[in-house]
N, C-alpha and C positions, 0 to 999 in steps of 0.2 A: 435532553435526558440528563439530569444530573447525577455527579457518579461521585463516592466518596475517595480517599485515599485510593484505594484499589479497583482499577479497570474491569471491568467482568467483561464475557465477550463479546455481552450484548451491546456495548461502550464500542465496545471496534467495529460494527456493523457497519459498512460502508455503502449501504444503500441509497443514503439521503447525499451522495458525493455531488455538487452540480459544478466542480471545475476541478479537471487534471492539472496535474502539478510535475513535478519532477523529483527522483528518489536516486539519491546518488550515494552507493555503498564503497571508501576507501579505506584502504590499511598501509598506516605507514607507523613504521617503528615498535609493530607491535600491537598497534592498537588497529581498531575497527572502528570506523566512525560513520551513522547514517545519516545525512543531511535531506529536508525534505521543504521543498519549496512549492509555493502557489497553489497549493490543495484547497479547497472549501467545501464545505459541509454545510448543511440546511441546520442541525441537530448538534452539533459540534461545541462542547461547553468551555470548552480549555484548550489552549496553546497545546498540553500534554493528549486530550482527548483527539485533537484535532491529529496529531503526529502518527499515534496509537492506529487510527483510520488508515491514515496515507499508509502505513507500512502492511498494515492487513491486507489491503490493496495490492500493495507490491509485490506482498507473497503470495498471492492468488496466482496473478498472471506468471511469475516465475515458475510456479509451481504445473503453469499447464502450458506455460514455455518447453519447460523440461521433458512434458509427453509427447510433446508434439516433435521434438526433438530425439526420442529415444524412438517413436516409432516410426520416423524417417530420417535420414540424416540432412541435417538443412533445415527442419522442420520448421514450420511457421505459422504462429497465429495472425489471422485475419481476421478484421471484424468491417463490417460495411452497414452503415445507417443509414435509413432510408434517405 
């Protein structure tokens, strides 16, 4: 899917993902920096598209991280494939 200048959400859809990667969020000195390594996409047109992906990704599962965590303490997602 090619996208111009500007991402639209449909560009960060992470559906076509066929390899996890690693998404490592640091701050030092002020700064915030997101590194994102080993991702691949089926649909993925750019280095930028590709990054856009992994981090949509990353806020999903953080995002149901955090439920799963406020409504137990410890909380934890599991996921089991056949």
């Amino acid at each position: 899917m090619e996208h111009g200048m500007i991402l639209k959400a449909e560009h960060c859809n992470y559906d076509d993902l066929t390899k996890f990667g690693k998404v490592e969020i640091t701050y030092d000195a002020g700064q915030i920096s997101v590194r994102i390594e080993g991702f691949e996409f089926e649909q993925a047109c750019s280095c930028r598209q590709n990054g856009a992906k992994a981090i949509a990704w990353a806020r999903d599962v953080l995002i149901r991280q955090l439920a799963a965590d406020m409504l137990a303490p410890g909380g934890n997602i599991v996921c089991s494939v056949d």
